[in-house]
N, CA, C and O atoms as a GROMACS GRO file, in nm:
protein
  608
    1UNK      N    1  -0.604   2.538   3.840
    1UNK     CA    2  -0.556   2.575   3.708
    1UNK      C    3  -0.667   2.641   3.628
    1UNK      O    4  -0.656   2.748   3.566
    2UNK      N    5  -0.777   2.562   3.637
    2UNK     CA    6  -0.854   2.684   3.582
    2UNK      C    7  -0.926   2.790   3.612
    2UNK      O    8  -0.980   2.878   3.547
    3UNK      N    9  -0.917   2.768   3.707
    3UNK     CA   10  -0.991   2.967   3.808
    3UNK      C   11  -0.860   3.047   3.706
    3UNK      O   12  -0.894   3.139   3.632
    4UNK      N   13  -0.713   3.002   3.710
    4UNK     CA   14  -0.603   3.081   3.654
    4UNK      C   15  -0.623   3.088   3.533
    4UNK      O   16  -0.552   3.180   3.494
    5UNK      N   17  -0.704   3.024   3.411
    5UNK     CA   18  -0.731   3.041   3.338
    5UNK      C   19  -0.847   3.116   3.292
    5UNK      O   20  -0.871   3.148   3.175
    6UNK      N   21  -0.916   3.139   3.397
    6UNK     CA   22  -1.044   3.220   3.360
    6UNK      C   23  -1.035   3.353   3.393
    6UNK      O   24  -1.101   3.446   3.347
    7UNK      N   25  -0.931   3.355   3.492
    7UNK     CA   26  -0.888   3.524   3.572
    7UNK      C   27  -0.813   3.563   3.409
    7UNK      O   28  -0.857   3.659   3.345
    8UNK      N   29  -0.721   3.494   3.366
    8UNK     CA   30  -0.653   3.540   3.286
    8UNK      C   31  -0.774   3.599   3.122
    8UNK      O   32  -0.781   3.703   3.057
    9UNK      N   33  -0.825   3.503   3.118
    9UNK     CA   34  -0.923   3.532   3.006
    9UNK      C   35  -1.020   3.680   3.031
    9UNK      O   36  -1.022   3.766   2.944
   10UNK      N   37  -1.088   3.691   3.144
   10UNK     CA   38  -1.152   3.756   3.230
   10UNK      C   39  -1.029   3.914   3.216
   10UNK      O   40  -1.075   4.024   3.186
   11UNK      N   41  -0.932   3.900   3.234
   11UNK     CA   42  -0.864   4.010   3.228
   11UNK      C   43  -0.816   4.050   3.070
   11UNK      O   44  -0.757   4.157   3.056
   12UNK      N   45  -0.840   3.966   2.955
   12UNK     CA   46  -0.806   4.028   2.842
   12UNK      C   47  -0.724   3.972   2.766
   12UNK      O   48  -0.733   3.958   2.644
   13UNK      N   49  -0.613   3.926   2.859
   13UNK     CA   50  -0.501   3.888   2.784
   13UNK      C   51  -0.513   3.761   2.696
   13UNK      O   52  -0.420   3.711   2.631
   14UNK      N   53  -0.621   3.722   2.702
   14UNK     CA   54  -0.604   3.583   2.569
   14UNK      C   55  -0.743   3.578   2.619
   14UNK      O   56  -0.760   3.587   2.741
   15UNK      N   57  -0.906   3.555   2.492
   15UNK     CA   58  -0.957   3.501   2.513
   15UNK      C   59  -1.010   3.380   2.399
   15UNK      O   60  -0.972   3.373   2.282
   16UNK      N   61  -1.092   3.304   2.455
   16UNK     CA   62  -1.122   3.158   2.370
   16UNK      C   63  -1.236   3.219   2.299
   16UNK      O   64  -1.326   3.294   2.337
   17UNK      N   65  -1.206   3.166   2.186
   17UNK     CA   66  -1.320   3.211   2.020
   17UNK      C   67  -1.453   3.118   2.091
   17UNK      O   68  -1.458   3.008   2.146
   18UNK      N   69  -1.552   3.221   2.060
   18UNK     CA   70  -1.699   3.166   2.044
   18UNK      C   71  -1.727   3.069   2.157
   18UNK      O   72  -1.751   2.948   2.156
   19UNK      N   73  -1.715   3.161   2.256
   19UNK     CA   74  -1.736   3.125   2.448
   19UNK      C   75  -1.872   3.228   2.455
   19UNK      O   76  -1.843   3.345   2.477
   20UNK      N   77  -2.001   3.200   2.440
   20UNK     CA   78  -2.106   3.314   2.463
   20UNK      C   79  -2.031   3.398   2.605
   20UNK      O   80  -1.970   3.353   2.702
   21UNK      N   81  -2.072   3.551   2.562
   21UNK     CA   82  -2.026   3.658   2.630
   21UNK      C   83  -2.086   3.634   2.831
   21UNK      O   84  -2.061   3.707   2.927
   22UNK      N   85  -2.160   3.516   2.824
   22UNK     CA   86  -2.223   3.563   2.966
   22UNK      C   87  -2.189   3.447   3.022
   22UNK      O   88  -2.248   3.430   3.129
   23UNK      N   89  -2.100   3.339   2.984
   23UNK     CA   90  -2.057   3.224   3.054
   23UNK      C   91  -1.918   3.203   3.059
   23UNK      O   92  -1.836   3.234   2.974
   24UNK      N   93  -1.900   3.146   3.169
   24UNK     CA   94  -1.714   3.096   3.149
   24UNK      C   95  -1.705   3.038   3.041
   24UNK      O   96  -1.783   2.984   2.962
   25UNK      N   97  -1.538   3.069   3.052
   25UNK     CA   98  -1.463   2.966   2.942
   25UNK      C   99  -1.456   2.799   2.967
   25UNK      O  100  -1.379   2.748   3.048
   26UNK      N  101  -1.536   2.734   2.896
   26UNK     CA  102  -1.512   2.588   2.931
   26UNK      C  103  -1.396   2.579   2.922
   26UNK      O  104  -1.335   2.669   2.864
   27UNK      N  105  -1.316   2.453   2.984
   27UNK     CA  106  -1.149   2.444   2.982
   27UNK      C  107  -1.183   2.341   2.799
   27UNK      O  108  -1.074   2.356   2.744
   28UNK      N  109  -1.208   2.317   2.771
   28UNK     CA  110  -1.183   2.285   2.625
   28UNK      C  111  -1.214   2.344   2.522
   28UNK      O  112  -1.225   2.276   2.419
   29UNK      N  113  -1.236   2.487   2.518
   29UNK     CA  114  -1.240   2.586   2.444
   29UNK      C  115  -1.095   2.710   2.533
   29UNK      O  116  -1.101   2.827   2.574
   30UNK      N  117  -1.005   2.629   2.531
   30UNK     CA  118  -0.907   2.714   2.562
   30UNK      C  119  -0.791   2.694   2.451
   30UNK      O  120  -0.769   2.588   2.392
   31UNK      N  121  -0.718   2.821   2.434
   31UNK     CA  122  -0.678   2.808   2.300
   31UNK      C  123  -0.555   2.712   2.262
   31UNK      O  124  -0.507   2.661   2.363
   32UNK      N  125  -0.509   2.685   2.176
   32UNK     CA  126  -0.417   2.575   2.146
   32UNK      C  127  -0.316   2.573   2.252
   32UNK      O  128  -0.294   2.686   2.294
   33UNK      N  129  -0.262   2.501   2.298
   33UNK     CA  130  -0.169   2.458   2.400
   33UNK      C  131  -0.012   2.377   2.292
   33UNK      O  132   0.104   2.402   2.324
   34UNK      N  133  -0.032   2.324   2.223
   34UNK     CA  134   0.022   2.233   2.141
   34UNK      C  135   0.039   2.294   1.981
   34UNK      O  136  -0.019   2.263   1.877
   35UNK      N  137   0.167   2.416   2.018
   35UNK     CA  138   0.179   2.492   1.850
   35UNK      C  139   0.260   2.395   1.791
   35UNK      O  140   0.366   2.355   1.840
   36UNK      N  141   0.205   2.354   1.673
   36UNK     CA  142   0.311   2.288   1.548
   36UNK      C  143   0.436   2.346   1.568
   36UNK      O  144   0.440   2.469   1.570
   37UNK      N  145   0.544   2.280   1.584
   37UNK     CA  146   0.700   2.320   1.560
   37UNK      C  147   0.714   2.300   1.423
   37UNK      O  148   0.834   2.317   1.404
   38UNK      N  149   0.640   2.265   1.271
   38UNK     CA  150   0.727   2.298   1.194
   38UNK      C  151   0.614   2.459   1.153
   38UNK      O  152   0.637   2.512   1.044
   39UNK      N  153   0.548   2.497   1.208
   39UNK     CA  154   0.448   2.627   1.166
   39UNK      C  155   0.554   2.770   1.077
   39UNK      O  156   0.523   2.834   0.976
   40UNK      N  157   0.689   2.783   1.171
   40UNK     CA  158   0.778   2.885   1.122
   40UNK      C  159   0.821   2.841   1.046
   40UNK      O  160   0.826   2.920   0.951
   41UNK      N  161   0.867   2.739   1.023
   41UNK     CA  162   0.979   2.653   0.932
   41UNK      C  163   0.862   2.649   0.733
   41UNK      O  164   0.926   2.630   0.630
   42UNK      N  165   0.741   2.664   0.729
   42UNK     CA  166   0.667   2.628   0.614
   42UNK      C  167   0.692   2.736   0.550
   42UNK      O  168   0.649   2.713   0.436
   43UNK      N  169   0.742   2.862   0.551
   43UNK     CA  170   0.744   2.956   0.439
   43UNK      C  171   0.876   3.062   0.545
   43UNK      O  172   0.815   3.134   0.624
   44UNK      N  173   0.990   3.074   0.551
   44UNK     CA  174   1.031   3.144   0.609
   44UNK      C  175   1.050   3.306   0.575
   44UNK      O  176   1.068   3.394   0.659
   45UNK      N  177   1.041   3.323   0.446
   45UNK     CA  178   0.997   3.390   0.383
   45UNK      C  179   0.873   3.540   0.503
   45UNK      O  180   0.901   3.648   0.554
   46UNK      N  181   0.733   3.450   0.494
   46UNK     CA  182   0.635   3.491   0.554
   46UNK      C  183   0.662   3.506   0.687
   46UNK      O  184   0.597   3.595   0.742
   47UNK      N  185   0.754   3.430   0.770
   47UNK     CA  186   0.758   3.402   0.910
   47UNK      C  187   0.832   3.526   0.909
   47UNK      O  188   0.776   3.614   0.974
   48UNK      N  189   0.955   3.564   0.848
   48UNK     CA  190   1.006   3.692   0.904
   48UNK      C  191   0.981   3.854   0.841
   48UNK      O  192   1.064   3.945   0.836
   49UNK      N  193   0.815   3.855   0.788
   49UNK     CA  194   0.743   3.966   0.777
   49UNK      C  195   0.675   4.053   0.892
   49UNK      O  196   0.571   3.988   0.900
   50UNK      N  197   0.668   4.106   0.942
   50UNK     CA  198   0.638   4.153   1.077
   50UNK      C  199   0.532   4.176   1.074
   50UNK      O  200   0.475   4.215   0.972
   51UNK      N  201   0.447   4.150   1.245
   51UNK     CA  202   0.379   4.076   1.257
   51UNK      C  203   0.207   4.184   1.193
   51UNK      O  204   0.252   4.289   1.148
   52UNK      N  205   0.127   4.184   1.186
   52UNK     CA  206   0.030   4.250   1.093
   52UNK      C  207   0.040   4.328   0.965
   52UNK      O  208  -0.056   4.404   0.956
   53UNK      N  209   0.116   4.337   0.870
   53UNK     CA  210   0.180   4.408   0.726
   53UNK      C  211   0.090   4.323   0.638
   53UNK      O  212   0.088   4.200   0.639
   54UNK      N  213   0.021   4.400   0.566
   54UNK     CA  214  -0.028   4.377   0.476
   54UNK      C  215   0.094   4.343   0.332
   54UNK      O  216   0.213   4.376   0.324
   55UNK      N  217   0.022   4.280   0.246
   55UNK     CA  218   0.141   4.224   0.117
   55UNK      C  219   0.134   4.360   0.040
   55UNK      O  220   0.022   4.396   0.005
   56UNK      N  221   0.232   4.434   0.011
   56UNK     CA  222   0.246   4.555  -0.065
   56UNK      C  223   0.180   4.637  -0.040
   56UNK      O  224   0.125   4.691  -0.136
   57UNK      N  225   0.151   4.687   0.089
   57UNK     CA  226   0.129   4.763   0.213
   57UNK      C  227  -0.009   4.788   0.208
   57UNK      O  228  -0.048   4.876   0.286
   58UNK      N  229  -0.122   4.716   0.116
   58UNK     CA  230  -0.240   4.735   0.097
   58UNK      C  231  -0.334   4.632   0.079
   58UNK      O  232  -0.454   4.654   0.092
   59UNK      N  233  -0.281   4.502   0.044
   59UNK     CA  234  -0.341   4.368   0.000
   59UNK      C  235  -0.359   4.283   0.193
   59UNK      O  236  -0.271   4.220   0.253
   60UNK      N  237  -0.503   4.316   0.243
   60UNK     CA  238  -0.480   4.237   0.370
   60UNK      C  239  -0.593   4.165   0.392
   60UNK      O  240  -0.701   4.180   0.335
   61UNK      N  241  -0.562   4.078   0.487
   61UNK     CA  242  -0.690   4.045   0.572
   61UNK      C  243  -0.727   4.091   0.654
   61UNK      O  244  -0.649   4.131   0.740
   62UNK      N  245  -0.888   4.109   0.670
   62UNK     CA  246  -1.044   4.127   0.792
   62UNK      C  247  -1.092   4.032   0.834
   62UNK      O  248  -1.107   3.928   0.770
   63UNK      N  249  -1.130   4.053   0.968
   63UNK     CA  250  -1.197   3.991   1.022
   63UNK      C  251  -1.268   4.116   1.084
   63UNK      O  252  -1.212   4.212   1.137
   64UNK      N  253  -1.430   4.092   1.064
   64UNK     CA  254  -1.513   4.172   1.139
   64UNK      C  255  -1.634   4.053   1.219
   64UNK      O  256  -1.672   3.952   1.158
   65UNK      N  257  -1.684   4.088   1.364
   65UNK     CA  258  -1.727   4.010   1.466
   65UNK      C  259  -1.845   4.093   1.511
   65UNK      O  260  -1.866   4.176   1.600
   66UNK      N  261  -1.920   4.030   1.403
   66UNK     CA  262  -2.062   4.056   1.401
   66UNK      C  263  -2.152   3.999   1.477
   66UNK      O  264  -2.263   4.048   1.497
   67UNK      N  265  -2.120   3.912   1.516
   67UNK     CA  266  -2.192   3.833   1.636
   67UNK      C  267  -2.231   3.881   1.772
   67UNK      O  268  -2.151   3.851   1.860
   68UNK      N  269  -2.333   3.946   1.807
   68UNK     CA  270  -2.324   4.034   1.924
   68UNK      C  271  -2.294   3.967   2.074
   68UNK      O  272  -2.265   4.029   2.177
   69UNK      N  273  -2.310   3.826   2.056
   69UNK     CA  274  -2.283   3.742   2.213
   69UNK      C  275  -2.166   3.667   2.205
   69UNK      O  276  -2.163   3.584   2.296
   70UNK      N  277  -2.072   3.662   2.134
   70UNK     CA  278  -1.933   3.606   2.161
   70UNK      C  279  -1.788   3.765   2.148
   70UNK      O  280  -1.783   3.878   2.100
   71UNK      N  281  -1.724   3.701   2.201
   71UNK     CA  282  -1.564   3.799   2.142
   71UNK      C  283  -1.510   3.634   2.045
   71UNK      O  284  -1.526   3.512   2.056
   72UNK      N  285  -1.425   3.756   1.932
   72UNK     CA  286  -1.329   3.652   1.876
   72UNK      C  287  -1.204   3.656   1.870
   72UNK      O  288  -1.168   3.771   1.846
   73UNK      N  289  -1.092   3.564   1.883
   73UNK     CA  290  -0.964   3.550   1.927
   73UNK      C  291  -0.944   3.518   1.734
   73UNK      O  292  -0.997   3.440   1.655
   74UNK      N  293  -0.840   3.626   1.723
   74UNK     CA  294  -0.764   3.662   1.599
   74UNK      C  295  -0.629   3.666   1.575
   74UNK      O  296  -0.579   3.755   1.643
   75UNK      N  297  -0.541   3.603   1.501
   75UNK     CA  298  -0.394   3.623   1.478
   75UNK      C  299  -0.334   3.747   1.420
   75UNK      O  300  -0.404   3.801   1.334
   76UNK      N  301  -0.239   3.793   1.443
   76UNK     CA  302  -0.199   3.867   1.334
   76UNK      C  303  -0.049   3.835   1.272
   76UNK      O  304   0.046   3.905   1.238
   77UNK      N  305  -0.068   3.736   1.275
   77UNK     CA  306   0.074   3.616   1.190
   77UNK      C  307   0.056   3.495   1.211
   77UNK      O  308   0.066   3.446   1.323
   78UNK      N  309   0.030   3.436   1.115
   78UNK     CA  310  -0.066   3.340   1.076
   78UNK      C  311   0.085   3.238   1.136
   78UNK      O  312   0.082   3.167   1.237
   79UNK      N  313   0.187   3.252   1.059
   79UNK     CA  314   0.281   3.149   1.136
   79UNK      C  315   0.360   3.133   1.231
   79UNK      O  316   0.466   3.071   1.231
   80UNK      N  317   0.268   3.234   1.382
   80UNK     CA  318   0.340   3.246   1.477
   80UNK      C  319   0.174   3.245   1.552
   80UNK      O  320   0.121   3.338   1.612
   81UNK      N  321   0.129   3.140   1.531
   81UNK     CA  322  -0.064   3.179   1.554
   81UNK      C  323  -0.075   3.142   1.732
   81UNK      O  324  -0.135   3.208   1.817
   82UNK      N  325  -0.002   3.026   1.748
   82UNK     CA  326   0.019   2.954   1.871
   82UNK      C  327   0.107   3.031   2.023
   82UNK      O  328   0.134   2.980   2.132
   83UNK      N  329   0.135   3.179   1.966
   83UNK     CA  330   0.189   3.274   2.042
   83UNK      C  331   0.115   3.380   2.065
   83UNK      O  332   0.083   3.470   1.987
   84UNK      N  333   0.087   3.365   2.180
   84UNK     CA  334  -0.024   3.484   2.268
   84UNK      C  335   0.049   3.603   2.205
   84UNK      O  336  -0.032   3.691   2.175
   85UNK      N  337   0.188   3.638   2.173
   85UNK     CA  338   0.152   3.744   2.198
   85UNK      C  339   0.096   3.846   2.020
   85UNK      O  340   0.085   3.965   1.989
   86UNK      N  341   0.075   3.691   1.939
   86UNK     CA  342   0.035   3.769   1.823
   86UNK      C  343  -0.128   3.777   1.809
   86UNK      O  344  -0.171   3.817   1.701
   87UNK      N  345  -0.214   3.744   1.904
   87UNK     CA  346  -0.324   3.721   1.961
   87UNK      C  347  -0.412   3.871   1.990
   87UNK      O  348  -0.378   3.947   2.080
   88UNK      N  349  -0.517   3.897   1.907
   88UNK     CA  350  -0.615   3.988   1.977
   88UNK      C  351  -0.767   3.969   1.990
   88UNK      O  352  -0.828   3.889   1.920
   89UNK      N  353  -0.821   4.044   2.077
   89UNK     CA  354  -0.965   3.995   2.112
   89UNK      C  355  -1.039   4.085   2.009
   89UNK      O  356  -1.002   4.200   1.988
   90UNK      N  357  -1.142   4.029   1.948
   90UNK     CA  358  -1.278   4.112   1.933
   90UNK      C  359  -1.386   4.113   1.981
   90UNK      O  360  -1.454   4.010   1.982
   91UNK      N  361  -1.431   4.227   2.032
   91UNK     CA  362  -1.532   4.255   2.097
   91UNK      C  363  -1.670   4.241   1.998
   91UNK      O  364  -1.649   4.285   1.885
   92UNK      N  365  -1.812   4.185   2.019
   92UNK     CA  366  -1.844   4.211   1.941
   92UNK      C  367  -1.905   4.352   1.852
   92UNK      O  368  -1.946   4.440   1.927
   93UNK      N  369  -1.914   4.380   1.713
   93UNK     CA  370  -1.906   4.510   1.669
   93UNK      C  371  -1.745   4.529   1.615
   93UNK      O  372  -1.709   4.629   1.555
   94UNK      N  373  -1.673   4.435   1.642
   94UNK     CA  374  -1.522   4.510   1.611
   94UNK      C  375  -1.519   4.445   1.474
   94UNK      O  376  -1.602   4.370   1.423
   95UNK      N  377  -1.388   4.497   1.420
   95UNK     CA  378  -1.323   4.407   1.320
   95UNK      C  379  -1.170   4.492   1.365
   95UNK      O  380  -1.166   4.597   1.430
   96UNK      N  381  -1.042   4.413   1.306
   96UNK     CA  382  -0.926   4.410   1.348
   96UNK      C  383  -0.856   4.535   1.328
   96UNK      O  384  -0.780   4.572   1.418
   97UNK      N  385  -0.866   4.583   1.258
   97UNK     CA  386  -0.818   4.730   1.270
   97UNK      C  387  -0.844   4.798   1.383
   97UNK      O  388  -0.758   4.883   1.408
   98UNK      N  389  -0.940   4.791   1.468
   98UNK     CA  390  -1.026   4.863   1.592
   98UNK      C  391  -0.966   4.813   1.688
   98UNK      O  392  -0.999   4.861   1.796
   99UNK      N  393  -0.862   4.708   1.693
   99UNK     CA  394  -0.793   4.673   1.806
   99UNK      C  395  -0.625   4.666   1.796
   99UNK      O  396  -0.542   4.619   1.873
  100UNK      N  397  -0.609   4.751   1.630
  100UNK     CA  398  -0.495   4.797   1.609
  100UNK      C  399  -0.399   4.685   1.543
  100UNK      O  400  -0.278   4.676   1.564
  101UNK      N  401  -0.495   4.578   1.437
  101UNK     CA  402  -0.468   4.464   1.375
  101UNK      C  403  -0.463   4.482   1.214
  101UNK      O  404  -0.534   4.406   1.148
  102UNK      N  405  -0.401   4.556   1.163
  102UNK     CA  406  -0.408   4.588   1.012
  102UNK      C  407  -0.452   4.468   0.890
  102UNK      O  408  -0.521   4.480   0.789
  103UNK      N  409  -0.377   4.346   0.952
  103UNK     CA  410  -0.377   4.266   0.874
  103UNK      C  411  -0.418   4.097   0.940
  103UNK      O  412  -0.328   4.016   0.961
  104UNK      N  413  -0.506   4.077   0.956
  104UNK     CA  414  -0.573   3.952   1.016
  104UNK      C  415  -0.506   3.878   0.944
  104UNK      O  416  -0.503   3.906   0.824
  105UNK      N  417  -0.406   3.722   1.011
  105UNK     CA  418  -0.394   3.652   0.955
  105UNK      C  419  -0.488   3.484   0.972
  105UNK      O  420  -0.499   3.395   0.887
  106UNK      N  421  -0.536   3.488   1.095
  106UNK     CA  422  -0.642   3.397   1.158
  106UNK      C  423  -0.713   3.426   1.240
  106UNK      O  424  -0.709   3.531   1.303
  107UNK      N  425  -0.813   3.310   1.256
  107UNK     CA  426  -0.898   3.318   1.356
  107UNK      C  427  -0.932   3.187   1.430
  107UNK      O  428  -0.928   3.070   1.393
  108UNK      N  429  -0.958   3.234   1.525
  108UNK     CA  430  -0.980   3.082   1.623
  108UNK      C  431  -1.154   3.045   1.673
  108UNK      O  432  -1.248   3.109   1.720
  109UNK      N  433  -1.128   2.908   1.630
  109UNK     CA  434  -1.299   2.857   1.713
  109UNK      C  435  -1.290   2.782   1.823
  109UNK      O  436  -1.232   2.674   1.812
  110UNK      N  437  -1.328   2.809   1.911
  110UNK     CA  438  -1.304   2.720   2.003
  110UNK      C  439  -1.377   2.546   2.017
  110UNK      O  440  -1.487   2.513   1.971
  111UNK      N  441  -1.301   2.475   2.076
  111UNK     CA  442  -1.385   2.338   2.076
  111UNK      C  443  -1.502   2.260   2.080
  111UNK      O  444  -1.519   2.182   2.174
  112UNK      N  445  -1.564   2.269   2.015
  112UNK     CA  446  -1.722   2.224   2.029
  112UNK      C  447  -1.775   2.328   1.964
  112UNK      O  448  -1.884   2.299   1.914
  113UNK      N  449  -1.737   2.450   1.944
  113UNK     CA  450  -1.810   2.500   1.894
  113UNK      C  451  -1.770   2.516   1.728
  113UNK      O  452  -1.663   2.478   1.681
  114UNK      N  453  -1.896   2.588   1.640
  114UNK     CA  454  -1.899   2.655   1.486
  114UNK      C  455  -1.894   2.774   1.484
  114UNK      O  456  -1.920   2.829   1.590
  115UNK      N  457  -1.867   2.844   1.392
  115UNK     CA  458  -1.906   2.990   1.364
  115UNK      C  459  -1.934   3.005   1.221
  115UNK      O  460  -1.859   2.967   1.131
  116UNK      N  461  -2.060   3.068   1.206
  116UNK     CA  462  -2.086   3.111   1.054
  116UNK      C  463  -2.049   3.231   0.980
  116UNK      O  464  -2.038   3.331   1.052
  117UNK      N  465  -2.027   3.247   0.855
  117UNK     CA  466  -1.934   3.354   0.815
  117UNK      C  467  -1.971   3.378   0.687
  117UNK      O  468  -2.017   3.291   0.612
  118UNK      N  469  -1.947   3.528   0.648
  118UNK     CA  470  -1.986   3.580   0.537
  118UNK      C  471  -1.853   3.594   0.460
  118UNK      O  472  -1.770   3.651   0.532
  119UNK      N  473  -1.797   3.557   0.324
  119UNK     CA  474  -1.677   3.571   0.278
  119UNK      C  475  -1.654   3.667   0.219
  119UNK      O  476  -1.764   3.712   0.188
  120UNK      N  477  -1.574   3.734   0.179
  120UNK     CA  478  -1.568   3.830   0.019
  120UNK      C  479  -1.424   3.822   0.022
  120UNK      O  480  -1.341   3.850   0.108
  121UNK      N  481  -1.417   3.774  -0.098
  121UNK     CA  482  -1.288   3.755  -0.176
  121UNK      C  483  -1.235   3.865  -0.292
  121UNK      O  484  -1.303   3.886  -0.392
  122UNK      N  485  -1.128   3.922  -0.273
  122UNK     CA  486  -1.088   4.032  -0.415
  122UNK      C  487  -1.001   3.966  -0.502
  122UNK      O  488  -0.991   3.844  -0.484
  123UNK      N  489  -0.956   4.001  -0.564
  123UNK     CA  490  -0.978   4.123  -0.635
  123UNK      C  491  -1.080   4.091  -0.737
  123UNK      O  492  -1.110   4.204  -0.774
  124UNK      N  493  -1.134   4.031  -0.788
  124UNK     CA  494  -1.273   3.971  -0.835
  124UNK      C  495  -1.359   3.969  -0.720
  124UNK      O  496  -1.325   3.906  -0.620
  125UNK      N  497  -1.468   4.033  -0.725
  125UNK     CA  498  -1.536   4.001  -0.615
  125UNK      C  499  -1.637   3.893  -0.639
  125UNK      O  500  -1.707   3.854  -0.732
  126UNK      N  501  -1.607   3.851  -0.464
  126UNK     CA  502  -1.664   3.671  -0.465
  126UNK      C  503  -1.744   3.704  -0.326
  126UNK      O  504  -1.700   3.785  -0.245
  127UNK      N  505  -1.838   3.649  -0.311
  127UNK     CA  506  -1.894   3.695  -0.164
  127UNK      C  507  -1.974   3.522  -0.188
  127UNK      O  508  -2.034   3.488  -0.290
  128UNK      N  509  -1.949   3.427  -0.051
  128UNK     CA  510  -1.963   3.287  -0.041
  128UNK      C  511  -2.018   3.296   0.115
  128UNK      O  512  -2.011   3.405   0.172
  129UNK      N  513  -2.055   3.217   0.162
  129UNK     CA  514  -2.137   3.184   0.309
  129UNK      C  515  -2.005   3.043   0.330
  129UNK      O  516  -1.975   2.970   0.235
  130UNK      N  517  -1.944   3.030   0.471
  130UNK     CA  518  -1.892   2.908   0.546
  130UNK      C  519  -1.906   2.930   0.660
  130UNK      O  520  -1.918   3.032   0.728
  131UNK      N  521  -1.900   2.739   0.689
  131UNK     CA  522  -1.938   2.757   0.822
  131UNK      C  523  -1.740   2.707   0.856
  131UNK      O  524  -1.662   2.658   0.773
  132UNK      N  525  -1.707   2.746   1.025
  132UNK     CA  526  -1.577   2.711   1.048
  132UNK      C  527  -1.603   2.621   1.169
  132UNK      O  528  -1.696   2.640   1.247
  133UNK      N  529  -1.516   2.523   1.179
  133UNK     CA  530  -1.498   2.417   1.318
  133UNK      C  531  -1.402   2.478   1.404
  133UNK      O  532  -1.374   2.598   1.409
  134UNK      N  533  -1.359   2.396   1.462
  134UNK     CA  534  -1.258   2.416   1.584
  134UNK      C  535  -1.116   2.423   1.527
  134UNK      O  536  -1.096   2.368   1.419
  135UNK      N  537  -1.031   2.476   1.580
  135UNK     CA  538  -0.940   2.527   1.600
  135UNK      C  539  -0.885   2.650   1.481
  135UNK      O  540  -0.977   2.702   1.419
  136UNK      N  541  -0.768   2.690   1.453
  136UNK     CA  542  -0.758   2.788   1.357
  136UNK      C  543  -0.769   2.806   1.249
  136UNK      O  544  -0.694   2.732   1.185
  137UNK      N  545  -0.838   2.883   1.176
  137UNK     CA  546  -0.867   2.920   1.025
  137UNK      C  547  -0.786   3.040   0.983
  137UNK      O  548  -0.792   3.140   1.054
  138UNK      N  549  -0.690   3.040   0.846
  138UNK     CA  550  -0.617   3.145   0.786
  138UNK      C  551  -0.751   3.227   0.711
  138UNK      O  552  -0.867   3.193   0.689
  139UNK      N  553  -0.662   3.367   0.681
  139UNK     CA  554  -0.757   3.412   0.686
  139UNK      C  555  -0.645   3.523   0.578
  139UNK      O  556  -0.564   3.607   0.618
  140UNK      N  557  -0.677   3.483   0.439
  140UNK     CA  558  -0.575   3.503   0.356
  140UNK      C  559  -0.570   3.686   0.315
  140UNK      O  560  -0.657   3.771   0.336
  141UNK      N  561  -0.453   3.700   0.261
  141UNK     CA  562  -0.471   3.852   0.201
  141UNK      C  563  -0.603   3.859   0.094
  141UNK      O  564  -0.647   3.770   0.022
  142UNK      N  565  -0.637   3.958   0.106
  142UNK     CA  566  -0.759   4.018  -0.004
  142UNK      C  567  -0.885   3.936   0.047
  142UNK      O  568  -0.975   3.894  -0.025
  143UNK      N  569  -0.876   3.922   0.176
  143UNK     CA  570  -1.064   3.842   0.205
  143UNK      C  571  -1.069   3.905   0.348
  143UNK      O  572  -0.990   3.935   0.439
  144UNK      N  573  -1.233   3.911   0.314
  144UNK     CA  574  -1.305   4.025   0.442
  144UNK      C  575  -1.358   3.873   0.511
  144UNK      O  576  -1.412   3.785   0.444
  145UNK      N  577  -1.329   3.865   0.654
  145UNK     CA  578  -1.452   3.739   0.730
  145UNK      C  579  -1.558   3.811   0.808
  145UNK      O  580  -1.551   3.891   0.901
  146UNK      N  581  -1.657   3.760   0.743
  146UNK     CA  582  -1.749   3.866   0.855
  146UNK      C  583  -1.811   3.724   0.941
  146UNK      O  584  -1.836   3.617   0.885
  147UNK      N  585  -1.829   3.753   1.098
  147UNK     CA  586  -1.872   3.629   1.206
  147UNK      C  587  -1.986   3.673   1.240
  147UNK      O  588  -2.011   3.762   1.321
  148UNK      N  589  -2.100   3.572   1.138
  148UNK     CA  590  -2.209   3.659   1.268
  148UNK      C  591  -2.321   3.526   1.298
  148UNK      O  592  -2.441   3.554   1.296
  149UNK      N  593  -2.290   3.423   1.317
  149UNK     CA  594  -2.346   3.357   1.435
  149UNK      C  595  -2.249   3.217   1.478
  149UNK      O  596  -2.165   3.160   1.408
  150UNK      N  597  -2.301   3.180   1.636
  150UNK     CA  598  -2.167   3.127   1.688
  150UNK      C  599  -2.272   2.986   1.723
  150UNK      O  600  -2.384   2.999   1.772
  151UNK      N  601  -2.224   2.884   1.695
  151UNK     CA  602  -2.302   2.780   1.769
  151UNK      C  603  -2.194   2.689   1.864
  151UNK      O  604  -2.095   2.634   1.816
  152UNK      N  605  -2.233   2.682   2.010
  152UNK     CA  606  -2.171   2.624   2.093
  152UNK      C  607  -2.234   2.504   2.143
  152UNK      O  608  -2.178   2.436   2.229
   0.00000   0.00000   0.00000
C-alpha cells in the first residue's frame, strides 16, 4: 500500500504538504483520509460556488511556496478540501495562480510537521508572521500566505 502511495505522489497526482523535496512521503504525512461529512453541509451557500472564484470576481486567496525544499498541497474549495480532485501541488517558487488556482482556499501540513508563514491581510493592510500545524488551514479571501520554512 505504500510503494502505491508513493508511485502515486511521485507521479503528481496528490502530494503531502512539507515532505522535504529529496525524501519519501512518510505514510503519516499522507493527506486526510477521513473528510468531515458535515464540511458541505456548513455554508451551502459557499459549497455550490465553483471550485477557485474569487468573491466578486476579485476578492481572493494566495498561497505562494517560498520554501525552496518542500512542494505544498493547496485547496481550491475550502469545503470540498478532502477531495483530490480540488487539490494542487506547489512547486517550490510557485504560488497558485501558476498552477491555474485563482483562488486558494487551503493549505495542508502534513503530520509532524510545521510550516512558517508570512501573512498579509487586506483591505487594511496587516502583514503578521504564523506558524501552522498539521492538517488543513483556510486560507480566507483578501490574504496572501507566503511558506517559507518547513520544519519536519
Amino acid at each position: 500500500m505504500r510503494r502505491s502511495l508513493v508511485a502515486v505522489l511521485a507521479a503528481g497526482a496528490a502530494v503531502a504538504v512539507s515532505v522535504p523535496a529529496t525524501a519519501a512521503a512518510p505514510a503519516g504525512n499522507a493527506v486526510p483520509a477521513s473528510p468531515r461529512a458535515s464540511a458541505a453541509l456548513e455554508q451551502p451557500m459557499e459549497a455550490s460556488r465553483a471550485a477557485g472564484q474569487c468573491t466578486l470576481g476579485r476578492i481572493c486567496g494566495r498561497v505562494h511556496n517560498a520554501d525552496n525544499r518542500i512542494d505544498l498541497l493547496i485547496t481550491s474549495n475550502w469545503y470540498y478540501r478532502n477531495q483530490s480532485w480540488t487539490w494542487r501541488v506547489l512547486k517550490p517558487g510557485q504560488d497558485g495562480r501558476k498552477v491555474g488556482v485563482k483562488d486558494v482556499d487551503g493549505l495542508w501540513v502534513g503530520r509532524g510537521c510545521r510550516v512558517k508563514t508570512k501573512i498579509r491581510e487586506l483591505p487594511r493592510p496587516r502583514t503578521y508572521n504564523k506558524t501552522f500545524g498539521y492538517g488543513w488551514h483556510r486560507v480566507k479571501d483578501n490574504v496572501t500566505v507566503k511558506v517559507y520554512d518547513t520544519l519536519c
